[in-house]
SEFIZA-3560 file (N, C-alpha, C; in Angstrom, 3 decimals):
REM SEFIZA-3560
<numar><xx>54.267</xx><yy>7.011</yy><zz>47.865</zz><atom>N</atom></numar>
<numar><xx>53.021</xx><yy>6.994</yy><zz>47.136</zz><atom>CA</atom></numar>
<numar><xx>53.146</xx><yy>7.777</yy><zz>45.834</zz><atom>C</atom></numar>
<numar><xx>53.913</xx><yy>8.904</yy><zz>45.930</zz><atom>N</atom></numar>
<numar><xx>53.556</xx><yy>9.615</yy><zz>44.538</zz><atom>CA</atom></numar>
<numar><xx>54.819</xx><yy>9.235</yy><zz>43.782</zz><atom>C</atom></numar>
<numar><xx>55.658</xx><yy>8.110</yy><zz>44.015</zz><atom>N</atom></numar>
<numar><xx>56.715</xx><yy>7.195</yy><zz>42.771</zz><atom>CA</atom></numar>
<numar><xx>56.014</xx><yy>6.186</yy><zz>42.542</zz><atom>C</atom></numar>
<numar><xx>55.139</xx><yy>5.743</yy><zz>43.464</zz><atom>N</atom></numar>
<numar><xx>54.802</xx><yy>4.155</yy><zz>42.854</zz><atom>CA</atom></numar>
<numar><xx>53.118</xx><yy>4.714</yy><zz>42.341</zz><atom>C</atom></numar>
<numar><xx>52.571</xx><yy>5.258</yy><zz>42.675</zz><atom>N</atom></numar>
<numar><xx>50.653</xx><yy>5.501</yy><zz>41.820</zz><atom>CA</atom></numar>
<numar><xx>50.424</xx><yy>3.834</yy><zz>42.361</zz><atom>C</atom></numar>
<numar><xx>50.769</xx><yy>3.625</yy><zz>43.191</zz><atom>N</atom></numar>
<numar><xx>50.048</xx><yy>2.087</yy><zz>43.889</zz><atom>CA</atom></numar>
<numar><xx>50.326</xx><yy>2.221</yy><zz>45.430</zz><atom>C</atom></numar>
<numar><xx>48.561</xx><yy>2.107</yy><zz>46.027</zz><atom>N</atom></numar>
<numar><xx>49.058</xx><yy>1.777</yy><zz>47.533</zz><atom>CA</atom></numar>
<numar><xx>49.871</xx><yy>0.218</yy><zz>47.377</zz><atom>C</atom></numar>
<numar><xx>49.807</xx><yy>-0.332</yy><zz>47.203</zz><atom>N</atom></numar>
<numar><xx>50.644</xx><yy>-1.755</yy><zz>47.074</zz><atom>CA</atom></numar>
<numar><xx>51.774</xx><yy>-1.479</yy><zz>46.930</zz><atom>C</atom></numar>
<numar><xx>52.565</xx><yy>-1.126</yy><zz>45.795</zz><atom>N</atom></numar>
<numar><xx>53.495</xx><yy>-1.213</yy><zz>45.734</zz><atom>CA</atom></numar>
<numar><xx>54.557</xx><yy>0.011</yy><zz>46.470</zz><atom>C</atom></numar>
<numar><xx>53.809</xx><yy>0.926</yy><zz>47.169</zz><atom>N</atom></numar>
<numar><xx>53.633</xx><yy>1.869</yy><zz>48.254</zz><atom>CA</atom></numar>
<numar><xx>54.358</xx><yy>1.317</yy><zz>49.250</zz><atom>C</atom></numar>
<numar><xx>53.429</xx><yy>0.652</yy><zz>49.657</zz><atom>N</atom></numar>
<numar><xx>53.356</xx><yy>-0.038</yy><zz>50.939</zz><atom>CA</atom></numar>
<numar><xx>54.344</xx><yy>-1.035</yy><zz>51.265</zz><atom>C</atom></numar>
<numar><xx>54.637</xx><yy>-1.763</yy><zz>49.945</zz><atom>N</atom></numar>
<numar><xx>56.090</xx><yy>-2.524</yy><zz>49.644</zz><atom>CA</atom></numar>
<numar><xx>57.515</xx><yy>-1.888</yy><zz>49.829</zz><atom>C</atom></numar>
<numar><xx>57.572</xx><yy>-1.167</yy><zz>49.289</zz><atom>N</atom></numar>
<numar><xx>58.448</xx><yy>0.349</yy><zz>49.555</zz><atom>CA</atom></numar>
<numar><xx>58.969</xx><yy>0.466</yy><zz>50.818</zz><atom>C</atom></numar>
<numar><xx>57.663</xx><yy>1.042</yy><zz>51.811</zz><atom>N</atom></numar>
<numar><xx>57.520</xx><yy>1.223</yy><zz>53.035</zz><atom>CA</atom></numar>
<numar><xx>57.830</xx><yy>0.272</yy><zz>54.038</zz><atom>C</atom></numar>
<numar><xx>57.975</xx><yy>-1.415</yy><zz>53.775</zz><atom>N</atom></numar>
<numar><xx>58.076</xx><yy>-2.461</yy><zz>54.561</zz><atom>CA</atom></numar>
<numar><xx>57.049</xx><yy>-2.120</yy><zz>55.453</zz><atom>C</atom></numar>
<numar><xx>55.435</xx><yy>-2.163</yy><zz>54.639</zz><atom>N</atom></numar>
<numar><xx>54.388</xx><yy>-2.126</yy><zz>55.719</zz><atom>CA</atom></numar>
<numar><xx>53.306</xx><yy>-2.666</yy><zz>54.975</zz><atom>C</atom></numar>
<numar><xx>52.203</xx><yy>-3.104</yy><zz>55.770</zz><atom>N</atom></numar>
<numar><xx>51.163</xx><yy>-3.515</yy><zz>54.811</zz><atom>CA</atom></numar>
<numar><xx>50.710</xx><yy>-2.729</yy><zz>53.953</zz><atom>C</atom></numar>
<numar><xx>49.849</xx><yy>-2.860</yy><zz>52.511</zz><atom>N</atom></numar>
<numar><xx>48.724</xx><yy>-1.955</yy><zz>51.708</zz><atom>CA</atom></numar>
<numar><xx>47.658</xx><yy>-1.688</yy><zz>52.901</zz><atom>C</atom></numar>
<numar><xx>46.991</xx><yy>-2.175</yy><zz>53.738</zz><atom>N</atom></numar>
<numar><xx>45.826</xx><yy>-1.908</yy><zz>54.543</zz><atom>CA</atom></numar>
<numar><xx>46.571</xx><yy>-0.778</yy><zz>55.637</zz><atom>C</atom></numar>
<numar><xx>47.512</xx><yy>-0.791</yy><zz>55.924</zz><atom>N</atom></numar>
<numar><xx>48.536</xx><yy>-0.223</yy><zz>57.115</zz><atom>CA</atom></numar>
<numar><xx>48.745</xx><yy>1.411</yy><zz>56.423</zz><atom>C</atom></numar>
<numar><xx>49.007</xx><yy>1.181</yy><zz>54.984</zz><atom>N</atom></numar>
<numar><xx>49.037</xx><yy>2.348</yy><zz>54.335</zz><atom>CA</atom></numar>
<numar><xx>47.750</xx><yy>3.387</yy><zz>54.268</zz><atom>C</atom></numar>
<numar><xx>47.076</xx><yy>2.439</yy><zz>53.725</zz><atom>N</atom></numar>
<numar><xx>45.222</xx><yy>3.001</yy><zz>53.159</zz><atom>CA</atom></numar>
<numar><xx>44.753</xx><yy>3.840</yy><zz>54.855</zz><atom>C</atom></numar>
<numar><xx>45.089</xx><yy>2.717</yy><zz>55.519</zz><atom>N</atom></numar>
<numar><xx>44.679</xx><yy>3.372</yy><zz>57.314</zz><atom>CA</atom></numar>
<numar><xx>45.339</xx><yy>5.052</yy><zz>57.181</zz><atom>C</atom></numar>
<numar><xx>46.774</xx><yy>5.123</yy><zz>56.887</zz><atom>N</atom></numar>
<numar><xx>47.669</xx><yy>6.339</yy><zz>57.654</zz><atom>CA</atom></numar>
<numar><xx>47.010</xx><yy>6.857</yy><zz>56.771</zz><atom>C</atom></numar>
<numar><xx>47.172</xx><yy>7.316</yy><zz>55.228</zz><atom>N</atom></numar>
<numar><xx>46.661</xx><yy>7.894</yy><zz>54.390</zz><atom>CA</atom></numar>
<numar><xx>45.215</xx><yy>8.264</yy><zz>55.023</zz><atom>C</atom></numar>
<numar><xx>44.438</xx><yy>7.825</yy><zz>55.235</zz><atom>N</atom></numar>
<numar><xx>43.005</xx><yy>8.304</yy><zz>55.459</zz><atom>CA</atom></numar>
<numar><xx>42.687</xx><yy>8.821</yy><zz>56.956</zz><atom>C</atom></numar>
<numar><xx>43.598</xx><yy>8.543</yy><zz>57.666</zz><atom>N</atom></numar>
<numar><xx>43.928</xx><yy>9.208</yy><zz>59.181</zz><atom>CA</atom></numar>
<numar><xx>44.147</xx><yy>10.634</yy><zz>58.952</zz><atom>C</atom></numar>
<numar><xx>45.435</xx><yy>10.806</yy><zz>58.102</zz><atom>N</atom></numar>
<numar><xx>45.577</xx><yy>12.191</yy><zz>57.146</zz><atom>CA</atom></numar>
<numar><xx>44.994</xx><yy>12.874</yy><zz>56.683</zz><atom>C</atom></numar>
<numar><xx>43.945</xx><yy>11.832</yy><zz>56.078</zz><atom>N</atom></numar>
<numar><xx>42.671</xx><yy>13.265</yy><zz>55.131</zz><atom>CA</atom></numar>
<numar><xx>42.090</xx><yy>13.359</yy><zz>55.839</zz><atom>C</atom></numar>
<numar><xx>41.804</xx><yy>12.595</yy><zz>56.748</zz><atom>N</atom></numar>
<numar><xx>40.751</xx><yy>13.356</yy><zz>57.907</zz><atom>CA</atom></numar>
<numar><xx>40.919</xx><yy>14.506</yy><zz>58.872</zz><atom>C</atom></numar>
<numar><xx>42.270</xx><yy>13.763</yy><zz>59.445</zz><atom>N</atom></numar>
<numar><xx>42.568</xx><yy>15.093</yy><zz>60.336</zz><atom>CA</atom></numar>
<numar><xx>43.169</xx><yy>16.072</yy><zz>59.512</zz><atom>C</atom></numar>
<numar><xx>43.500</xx><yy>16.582</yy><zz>58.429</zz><atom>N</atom></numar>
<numar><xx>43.688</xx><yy>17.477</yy><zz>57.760</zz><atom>CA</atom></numar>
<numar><xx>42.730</xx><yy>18.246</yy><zz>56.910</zz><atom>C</atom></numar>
<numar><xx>41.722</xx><yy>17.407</yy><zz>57.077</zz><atom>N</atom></numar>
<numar><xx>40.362</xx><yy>17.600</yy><zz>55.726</zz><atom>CA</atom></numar>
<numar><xx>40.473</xx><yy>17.819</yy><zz>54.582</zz><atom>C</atom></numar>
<numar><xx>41.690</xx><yy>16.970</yy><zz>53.841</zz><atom>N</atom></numar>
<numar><xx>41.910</xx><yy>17.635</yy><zz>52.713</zz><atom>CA</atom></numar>
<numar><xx>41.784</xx><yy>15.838</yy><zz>51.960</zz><atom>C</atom></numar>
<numar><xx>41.397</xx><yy>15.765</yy><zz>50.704</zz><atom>N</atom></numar>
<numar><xx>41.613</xx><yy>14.336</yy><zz>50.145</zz><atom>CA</atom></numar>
<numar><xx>43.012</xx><yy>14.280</yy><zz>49.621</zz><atom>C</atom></numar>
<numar><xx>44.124</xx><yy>13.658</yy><zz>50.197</zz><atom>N</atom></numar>
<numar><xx>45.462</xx><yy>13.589</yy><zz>49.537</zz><atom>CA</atom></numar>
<numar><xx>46.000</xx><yy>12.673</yy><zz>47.976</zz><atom>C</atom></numar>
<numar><xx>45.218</xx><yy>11.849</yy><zz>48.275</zz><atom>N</atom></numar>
<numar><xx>45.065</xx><yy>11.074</yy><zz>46.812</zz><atom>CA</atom></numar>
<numar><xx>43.580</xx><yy>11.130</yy><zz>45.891</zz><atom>C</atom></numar>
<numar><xx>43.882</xx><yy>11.153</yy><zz>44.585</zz><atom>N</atom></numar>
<numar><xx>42.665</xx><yy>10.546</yy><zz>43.854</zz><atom>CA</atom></numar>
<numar><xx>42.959</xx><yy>9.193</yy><zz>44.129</zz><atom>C</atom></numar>
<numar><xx>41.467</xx><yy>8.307</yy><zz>43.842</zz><atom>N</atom></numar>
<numar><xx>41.975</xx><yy>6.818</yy><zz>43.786</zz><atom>CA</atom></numar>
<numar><xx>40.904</xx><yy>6.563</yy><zz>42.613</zz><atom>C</atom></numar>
<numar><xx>41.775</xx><yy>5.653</yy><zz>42.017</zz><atom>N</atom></numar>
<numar><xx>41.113</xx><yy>5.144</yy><zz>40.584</zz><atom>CA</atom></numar>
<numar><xx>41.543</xx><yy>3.200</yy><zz>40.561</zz><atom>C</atom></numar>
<numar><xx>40.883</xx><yy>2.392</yy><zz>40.165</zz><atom>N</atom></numar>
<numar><xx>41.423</xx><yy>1.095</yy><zz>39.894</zz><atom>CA</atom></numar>
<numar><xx>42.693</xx><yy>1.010</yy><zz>39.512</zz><atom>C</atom></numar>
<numar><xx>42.850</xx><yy>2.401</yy><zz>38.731</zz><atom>N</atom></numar>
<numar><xx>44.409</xx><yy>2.291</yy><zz>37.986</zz><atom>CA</atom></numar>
<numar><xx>45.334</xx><yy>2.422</yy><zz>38.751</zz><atom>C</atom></numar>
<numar><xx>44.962</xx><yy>3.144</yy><zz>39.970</zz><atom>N</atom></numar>
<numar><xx>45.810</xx><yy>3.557</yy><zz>40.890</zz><atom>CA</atom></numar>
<numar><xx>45.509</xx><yy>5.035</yy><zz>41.165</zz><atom>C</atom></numar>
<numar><xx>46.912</xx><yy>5.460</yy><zz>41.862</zz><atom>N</atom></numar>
<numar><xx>46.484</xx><yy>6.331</yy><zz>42.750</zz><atom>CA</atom></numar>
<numar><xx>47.052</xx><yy>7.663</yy><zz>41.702</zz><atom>C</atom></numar>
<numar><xx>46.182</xx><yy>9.119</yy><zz>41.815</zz><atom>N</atom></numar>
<numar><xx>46.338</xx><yy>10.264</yy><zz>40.982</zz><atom>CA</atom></numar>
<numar><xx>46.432</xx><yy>11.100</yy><zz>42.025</zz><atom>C</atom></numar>
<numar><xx>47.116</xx><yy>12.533</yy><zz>41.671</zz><atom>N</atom></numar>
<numar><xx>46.761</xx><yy>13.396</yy><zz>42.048</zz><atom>CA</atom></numar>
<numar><xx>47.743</xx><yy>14.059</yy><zz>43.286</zz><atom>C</atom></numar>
<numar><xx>49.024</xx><yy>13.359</yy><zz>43.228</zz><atom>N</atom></numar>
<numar><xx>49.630</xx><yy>14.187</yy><zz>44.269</zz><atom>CA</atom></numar>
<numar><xx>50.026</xx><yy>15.267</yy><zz>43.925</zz><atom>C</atom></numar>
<numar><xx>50.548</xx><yy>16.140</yy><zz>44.761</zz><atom>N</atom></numar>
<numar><xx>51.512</xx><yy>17.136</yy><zz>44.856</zz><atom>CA</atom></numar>
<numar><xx>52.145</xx><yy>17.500</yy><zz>45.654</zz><atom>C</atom></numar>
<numar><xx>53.075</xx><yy>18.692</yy><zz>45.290</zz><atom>N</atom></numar>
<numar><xx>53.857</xx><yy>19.154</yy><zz>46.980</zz><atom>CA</atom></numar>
<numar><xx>53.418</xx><yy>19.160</yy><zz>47.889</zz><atom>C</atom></numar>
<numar><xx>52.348</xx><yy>19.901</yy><zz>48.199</zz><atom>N</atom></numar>
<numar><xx>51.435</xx><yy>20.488</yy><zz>49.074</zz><atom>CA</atom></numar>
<numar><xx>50.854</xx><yy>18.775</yy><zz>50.032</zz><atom>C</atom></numar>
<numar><xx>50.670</xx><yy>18.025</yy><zz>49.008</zz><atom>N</atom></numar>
<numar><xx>50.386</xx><yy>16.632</yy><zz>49.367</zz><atom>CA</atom></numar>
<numar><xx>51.441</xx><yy>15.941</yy><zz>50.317</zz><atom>C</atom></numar>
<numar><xx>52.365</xx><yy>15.451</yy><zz>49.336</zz><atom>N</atom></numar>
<numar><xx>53.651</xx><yy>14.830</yy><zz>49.989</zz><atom>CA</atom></numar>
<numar><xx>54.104</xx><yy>15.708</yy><zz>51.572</zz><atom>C</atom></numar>
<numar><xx>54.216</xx><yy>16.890</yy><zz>51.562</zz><atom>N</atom></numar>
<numar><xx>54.247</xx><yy>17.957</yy><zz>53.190</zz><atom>CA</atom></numar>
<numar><xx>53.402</xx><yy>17.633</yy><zz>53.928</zz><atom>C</atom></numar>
<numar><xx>52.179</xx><yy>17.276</yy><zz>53.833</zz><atom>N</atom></numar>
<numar><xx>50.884</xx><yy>16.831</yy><zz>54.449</zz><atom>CA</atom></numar>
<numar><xx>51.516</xx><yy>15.709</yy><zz>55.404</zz><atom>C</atom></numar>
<numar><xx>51.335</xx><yy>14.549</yy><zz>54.129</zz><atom>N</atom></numar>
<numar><xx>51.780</xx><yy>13.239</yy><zz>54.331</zz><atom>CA</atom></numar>
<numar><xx>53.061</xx><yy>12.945</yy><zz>55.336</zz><atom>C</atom></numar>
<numar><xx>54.290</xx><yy>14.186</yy><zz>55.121</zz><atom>N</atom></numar>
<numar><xx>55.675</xx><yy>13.924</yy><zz>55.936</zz><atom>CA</atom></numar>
<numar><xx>55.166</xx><yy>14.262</yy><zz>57.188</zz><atom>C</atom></numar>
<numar><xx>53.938</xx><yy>15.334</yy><zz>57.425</zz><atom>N</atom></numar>
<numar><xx>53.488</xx><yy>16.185</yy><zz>58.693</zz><atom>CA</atom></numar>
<numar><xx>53.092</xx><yy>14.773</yy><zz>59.738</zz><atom>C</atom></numar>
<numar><xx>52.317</xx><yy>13.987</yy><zz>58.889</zz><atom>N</atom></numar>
<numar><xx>51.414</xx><yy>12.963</yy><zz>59.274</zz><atom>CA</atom></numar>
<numar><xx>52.133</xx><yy>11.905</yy><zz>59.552</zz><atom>C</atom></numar>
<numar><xx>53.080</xx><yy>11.806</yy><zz>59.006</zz><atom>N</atom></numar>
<numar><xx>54.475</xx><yy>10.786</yy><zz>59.236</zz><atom>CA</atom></numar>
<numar><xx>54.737</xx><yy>11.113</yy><zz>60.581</zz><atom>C</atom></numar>
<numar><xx>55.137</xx><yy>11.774</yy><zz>60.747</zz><atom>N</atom></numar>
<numar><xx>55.834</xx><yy>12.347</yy><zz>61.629</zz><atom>CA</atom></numar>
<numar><xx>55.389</xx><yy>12.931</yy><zz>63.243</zz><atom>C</atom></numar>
<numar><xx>53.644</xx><yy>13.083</yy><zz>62.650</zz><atom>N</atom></numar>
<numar><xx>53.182</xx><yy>13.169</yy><zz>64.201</zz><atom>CA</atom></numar>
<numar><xx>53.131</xx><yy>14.904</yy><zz>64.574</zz><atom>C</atom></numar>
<numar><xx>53.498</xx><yy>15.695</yy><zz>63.246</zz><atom>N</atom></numar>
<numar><xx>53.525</xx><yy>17.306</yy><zz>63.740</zz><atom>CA</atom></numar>
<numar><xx>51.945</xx><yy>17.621</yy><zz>63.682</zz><atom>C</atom></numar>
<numar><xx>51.771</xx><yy>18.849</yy><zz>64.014</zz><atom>N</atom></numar>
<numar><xx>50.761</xx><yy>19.447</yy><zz>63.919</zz><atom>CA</atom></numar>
<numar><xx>50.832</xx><yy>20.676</yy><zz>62.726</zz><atom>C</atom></numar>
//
């Protein structure tokens, strides 16, 4: 997510759907309570380290 600024082309990346993505991503901000992406038409803003660690946590199934 934070090379491509597109769930699409994200998700292409990933060999998974854009909807498959948008799901994990927002599974994440929830159970973390934190918003991990901005989202804009343009695409996606706003990662960072702190983000991407989130995201590997959430990958991965840690706590």
């Amino acid at each position: 997510m934070a090379r491509e600024r597109h769930f699409g082309r994200a998700a292409k990346a990933l060999l998974i759907s854009q909807p498959a993505l948008s799901q994990a991503v927002q599974q994440i901000e929830k159970r973390f309570g934190v918003a991990i992406v901005l989202r804009h038409q343009s695409g996606v803003h706003g990662f960072s380290a702190k983000d991407e660690n989130i995201l590997r946590m959430g990958a991965t199934g840690a706590s």
